[in-house]
C-alpha positions as CSV (number, residue, x, y, z in Angstrom):
1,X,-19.5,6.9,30.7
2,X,-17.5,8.3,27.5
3,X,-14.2,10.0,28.6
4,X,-13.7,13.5,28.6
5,X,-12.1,14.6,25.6
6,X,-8.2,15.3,24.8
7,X,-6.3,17.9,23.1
8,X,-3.1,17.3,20.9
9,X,-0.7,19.9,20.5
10,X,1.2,18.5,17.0
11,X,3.8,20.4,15.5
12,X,4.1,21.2,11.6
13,X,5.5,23.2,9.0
14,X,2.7,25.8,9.7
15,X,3.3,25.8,13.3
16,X,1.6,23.9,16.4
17,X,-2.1,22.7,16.0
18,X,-4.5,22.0,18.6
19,X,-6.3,18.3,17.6
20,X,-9.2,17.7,19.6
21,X,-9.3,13.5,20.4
22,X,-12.9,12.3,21.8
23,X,-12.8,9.1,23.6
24,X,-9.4,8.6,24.1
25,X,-9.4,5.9,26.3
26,X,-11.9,3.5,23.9
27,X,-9.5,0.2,23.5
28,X,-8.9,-0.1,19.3
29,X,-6.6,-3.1,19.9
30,X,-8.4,-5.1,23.1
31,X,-5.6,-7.9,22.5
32,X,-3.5,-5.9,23.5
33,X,-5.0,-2.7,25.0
34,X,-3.7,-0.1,22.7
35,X,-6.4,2.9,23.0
36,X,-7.4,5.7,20.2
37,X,-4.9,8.3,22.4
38,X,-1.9,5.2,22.2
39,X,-2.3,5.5,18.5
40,X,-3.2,9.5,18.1
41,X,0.6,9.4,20.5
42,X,1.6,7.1,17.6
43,X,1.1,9.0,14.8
44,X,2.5,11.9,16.4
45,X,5.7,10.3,17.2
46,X,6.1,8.7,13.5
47,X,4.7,12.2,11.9
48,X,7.3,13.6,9.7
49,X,8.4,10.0,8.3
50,X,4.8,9.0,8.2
51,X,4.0,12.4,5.9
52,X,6.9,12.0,4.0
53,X,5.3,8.4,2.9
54,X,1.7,9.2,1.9
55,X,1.8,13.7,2.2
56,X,0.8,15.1,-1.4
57,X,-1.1,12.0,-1.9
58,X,-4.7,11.5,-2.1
59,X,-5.6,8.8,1.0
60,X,-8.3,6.9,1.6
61,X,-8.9,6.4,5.2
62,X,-9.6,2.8,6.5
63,X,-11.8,3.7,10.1
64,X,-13.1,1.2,12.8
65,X,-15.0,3.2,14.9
66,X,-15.3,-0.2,17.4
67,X,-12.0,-0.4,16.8
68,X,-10.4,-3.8,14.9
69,X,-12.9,-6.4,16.4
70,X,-15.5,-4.4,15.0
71,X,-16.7,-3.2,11.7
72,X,-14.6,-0.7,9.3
73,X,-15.5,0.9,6.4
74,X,-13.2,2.9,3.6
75,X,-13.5,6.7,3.5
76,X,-12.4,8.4,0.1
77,X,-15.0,11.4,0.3
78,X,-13.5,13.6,2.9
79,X,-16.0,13.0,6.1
80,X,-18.0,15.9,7.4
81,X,-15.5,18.3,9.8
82,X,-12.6,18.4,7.9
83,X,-10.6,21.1,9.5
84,X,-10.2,23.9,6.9
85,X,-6.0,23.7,6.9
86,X,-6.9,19.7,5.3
87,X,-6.4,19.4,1.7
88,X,-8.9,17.8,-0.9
89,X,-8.2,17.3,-4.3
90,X,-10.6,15.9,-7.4
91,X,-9.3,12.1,-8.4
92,X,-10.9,10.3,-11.2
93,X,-11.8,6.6,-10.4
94,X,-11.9,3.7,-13.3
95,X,-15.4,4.4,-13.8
96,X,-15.2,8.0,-14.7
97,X,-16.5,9.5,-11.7
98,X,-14.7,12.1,-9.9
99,X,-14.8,13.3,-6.5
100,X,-12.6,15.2,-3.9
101,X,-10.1,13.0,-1.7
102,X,-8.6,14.0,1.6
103,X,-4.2,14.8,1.6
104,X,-2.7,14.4,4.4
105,X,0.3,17.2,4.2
106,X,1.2,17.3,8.2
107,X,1.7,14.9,11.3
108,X,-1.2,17.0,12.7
109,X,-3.7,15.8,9.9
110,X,-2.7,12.3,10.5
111,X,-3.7,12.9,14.1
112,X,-7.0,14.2,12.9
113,X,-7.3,11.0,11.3
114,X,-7.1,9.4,14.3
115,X,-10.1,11.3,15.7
116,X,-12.6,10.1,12.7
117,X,-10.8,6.7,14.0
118,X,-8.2,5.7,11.2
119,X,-6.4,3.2,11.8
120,X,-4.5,2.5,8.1
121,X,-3.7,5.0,5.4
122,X,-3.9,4.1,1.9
123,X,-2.1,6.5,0.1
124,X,-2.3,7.1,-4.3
125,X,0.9,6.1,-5.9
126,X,0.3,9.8,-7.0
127,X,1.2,13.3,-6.5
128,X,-1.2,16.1,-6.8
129,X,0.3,18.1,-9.7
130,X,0.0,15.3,-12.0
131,X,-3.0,12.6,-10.4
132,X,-2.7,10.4,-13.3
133,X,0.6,9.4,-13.6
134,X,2.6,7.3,-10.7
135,X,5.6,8.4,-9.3
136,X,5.9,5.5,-7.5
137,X,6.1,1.7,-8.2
138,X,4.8,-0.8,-5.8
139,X,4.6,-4.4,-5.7
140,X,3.0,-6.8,-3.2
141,X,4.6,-10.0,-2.1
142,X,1.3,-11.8,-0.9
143,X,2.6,-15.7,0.2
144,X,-0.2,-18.2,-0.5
145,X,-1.3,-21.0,2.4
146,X,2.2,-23.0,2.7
147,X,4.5,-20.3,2.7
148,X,6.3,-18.4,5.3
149,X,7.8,-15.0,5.6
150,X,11.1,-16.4,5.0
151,X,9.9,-17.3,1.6
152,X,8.7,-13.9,1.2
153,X,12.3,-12.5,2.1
154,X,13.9,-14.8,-0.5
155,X,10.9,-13.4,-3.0
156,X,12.2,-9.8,-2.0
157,X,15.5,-10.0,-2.2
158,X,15.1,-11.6,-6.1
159,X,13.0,-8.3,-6.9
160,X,15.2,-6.2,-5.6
161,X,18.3,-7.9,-8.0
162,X,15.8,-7.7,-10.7
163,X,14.7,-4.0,-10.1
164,X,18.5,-3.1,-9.7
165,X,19.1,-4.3,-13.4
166,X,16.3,-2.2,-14.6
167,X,17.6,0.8,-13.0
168,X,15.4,0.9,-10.2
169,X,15.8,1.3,-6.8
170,X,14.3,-1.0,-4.2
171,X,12.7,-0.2,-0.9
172,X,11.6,-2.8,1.5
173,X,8.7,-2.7,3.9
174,X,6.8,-5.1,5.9
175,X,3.5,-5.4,5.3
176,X,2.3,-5.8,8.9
177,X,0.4,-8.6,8.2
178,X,2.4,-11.6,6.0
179,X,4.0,-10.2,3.1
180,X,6.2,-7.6,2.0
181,X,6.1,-4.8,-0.3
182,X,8.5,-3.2,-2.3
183,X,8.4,0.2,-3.7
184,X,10.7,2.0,-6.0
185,X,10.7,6.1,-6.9
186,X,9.8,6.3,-10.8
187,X,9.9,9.2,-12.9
188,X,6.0,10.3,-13.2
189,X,5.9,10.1,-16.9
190,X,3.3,7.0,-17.4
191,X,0.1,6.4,-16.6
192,X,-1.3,4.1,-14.6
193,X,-2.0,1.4,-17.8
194,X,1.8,1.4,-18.3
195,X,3.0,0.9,-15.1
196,X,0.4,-1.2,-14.6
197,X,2.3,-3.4,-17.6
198,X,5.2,-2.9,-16.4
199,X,4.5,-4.4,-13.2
200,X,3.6,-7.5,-15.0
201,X,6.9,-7.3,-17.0
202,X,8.6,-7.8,-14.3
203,X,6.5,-10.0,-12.5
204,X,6.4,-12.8,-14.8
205,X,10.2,-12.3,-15.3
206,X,10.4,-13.2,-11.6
207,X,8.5,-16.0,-12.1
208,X,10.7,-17.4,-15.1
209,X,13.4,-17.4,-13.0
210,X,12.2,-19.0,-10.3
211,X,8.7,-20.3,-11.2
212,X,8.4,-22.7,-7.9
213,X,8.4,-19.5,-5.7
214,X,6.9,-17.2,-7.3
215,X,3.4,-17.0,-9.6
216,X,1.0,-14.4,-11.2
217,X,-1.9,-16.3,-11.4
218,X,-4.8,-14.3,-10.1
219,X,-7.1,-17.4,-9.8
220,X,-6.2,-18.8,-6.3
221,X,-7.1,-22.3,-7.0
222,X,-4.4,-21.6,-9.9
223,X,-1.7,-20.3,-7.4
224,X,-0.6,-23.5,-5.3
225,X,1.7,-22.8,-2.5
226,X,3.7,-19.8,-3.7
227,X,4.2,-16.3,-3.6
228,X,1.8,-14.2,-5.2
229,X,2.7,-10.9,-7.1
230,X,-0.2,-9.1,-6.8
231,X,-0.1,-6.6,-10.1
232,X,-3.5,-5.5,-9.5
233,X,-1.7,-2.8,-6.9
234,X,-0.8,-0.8,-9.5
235,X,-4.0,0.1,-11.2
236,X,-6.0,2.9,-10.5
237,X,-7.6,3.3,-7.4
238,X,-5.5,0.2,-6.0
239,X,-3.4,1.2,-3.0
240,X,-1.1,-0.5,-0.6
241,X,-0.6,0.7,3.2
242,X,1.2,3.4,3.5
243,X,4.8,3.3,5.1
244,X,4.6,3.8,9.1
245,X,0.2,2.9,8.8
246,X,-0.8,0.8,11.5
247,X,-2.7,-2.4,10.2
248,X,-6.1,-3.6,12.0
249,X,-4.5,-7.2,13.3
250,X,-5.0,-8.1,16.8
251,X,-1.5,-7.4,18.1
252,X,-1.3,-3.5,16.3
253,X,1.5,-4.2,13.8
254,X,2.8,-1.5,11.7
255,X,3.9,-1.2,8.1
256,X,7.5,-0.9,8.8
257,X,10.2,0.1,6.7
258,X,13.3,-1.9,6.7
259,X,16.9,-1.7,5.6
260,X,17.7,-4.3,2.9
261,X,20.1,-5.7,5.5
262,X,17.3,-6.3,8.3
263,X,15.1,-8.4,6.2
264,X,16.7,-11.6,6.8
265,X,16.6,-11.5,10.2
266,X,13.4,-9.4,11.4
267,X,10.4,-10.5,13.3
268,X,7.6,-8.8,11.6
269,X,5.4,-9.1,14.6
270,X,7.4,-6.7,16.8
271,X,7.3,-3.8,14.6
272,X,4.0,-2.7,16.3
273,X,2.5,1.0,17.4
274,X,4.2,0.3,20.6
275,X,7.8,-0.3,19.5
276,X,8.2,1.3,16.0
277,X,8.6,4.9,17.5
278,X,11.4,3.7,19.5
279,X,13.2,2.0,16.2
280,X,12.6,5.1,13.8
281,X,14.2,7.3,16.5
282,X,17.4,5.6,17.5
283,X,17.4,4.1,13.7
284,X,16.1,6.7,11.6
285,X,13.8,5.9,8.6
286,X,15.1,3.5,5.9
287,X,13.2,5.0,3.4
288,X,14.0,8.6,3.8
289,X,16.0,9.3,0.8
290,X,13.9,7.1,-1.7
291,X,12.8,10.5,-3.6
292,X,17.3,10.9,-4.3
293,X,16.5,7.2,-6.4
294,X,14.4,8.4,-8.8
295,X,14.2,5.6,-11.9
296,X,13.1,5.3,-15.4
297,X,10.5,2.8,-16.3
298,X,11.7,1.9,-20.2
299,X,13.2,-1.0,-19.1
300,X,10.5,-2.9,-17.3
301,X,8.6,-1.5,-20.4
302,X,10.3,-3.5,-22.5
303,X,10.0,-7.0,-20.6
304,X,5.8,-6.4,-21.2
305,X,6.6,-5.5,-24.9
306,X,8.8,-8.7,-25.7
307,X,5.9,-10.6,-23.6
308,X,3.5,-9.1,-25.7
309,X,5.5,-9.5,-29.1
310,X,7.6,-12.3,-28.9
311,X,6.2,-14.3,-26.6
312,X,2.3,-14.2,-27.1
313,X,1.3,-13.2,-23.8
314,X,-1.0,-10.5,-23.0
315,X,-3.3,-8.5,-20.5
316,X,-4.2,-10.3,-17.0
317,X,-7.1,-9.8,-14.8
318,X,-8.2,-7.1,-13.9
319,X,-10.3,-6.3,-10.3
320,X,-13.5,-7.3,-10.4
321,X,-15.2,-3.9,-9.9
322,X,-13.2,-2.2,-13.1
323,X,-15.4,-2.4,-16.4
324,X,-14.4,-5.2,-18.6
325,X,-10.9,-3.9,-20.2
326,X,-9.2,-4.2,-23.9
327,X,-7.4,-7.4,-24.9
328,X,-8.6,-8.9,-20.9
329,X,-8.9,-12.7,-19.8
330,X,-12.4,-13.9,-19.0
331,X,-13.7,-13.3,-15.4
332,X,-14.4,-16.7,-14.7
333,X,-12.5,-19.3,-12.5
334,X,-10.6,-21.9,-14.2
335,X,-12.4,-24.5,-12.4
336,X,-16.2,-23.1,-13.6
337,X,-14.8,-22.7,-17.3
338,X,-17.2,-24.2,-19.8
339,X,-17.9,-23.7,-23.7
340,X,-20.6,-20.9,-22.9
341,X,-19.5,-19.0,-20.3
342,X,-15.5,-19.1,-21.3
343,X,-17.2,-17.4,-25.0
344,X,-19.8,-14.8,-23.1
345,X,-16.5,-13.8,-21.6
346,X,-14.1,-13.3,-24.2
C-alpha cells in the first residue's frame, strides 16, 4: 500500500510554498535506505547554495522513478504539472531545434523536482539573458581504469596553477562518483564554439606539461591509464552535475564543493545526502563567492590559436549525436581505421 502523501513547507524569496511529496517513504537508495522525503529534506536543507549553483539556468532533470536500481530517463521538456511559479525558457540544441527547458530559481522548485523524482540536476553553463554564451567554464577530471582519486587531486591542483596564470579563478568540486570538476566564473562574451576551444587550449597545455597524467584522447583504447579531460563538457547541450546534486550511486553521494585546501585529504565517499547538510552549515559553501571571480577568456584563447597556427593542431571529436562539424577528426576508432572508411570520414 503507497503511503499517504506529504507536504513541504520550503521557504523562498517569494515566501513559503507548500510542495506536495507522493510516496515519501519509496527507498531511492536501497543500499542504504535513503527515501524520496530523505532527499526532498535534502534539497531543502542545501536550497539556497544548491540555487545559487544551477538558479537562472536551464536544467535538465535526471529522474528514476524506481529509484537508482531502476531505470532513469533525462527530462529537458518541462513534464506535465509544472507549478505555474516554475520557469521555462526556449534553448536551442546543436541540431536547430528549440524547445522550452525548466529553471529552477528557488529551493522550493528543487523540491518539486524531487516529487517528479530527480535525483541529479544538470544545469546549462548559461544564464537566461544571454542562452548562448557561457558564463561559466567547466572541465571534467574523468581518471581512466588505473587511476585513483589521488591522481585526480594532483590533475586538479595542476589546472588550477594553470587557470591562475590565465586569470581564472578555480573552483573545486567532487564529482560524486570518481573524478573532479573544476569550474571557473567567465565573462559571458563567447559562445559556446570558443569556449569550447578554449577548453582544449588548455587542456592539451595540461597535458604538455605532464603528458603521463594527463590525455585528451577521446578514443579510450587511445587513453591508457590516465586522466581524461573531457572537452566535450563544454559544448552545447553538454552539462556536468550541478554543485550540491545528488548522484545515482548506491551509497547517495553528492557533488560537493570543496575548499582548495580540503582536496588533498577528503574522502569523496562521505560527502553523501546524509552528511553534506551538516558540512555546508557548520562550513558554509566553498563556492559562494565564485560570481566576485569573474575572468576573461583571451588567454586560454590564445593557447587554441598558437595550437592551431603554430603548431598544426586542430578541432577534436565531437559527441557523437552532434552533426558532423567544420575542420572535425573522423568518427571512427583508431583501432577500425582503414583506407575507406578513414576517407568516407574526412
Amino acid at each position: 500500500m503507497a503511503s499517504p502523501a506529504d507536504s513541504l513547507q520550503v521557504d523562498g524569496p517569494q515566501g513559503e510554498r507548500a510542495v506536495r511529496l507522493s510516496s515519501p517513504d519509496r527507498v531511492l537508495w536501497p543500499a542504504v535506505g535513503v527515501t524520496k522525503r530523505d532527499l526532498a529534506d535534502y534539497v531543502v536543507a542545501v536550497g539556497p547554495a544548491l540555487i545559487r549553483a544551477l538558479g537562472d539556468r536551464p536544467v535538465t532533470l535526471q529522474r528514476f522513478p524506481d529509484g537508482v536500481e531502476g531505470e532513469a530517463f533525462y527530462s529537458k521538456n518541462p513534464p506535465r504539472g509544472v507549478p505555474e511559479w516554475v520557469r521555462t525558457v526556449a534553448v536551442t540544441y546543436p541540431s536547430g531545434r528549440s524547445h522550452q527547458q525548466l529553471v529552477l530559481d528557488e529551493p522550493a522548485a528543487a523540491a518539486w523536482a524531487v516529487q517528479m523524482n530527480t535525483i541529479t540536476f544538470h544545469p546549462w553553463p548559461v544564464r537566461t539573458a544571454d542562452l548562448d554564451q557561457p558564463d561559466e567554464l567547466r572541465i571534467d577530471l574523468d581518471p581512466q581504469p588505473g587511476r585513483g582519486f589521488p591522481d585526480v587531486v594532483r590533475a586538479a591542483h595542476l589546472l588550477r596553477g594553470l587557470l591562475r596564470e590565465l586569470g581564472l579563478t578555480g573552483f573545486v568540486k567532487t564529482s560524486g562518483n570518481r573524478g573532479v570538476h573544476v569550474f571557473a566564473r567567465i565573462q559571458p562574451d563567447r559562445e559556446f564554439l570558443d569556449v569550447r576551444h578554449a577548453v582544449i587550449g588548455i587542456g592539451r597545455e595540461l597535458v604538455r606539461r605532464d603528458p603521463d597524467l594527463l590525455t585528451m584522447e577521446w578514443w579510450k583504447e587511445q587513453r591508457g591509464e590516465r586522466i581524461f579531460i573531457d572537452f566535450n563538457q563544454s559544448n552545447r547541450d553538454r552539462t556536468i552535475a550541478s554543485a550540491y546534486s545528488p548522484r545515482p550511486l548506491p551509497h547517495a553521494p553528492v557533488s560537493t564543493p570543496l575548499r582548495w585546501e580540503e582536496l588533498d585529504d577528503v574522502d569523496p565517499t562521505v560527502l553523501t545526502v546524509r552528511t553534506v547538510p551538516d558540512r555546508l552549515r557548520n562550513g558554509g559553501d566553498p563556492w559562494e563567492a565564485m560570481d566576485e571571480s569573474v575572468g576573461s577568456l583571451d588567454a586560454a584563447a590564445e593557447l587554441w590559436r598558437a595550437d592551431v597556427e603554430d603548431r598544426g593542431l586542430g578541432e577534436l571529436n565531437f559527441p557523437p549525436d552532434y552533426p558532423k562539424m567544420p575542420g572535425e577528426p573522423p568518427r571512427v576508432q583508431p583501432s577500425r581505421k582503414n583506407a575507406a572508411n578513414w576517407a568516407d570520414e574526412s
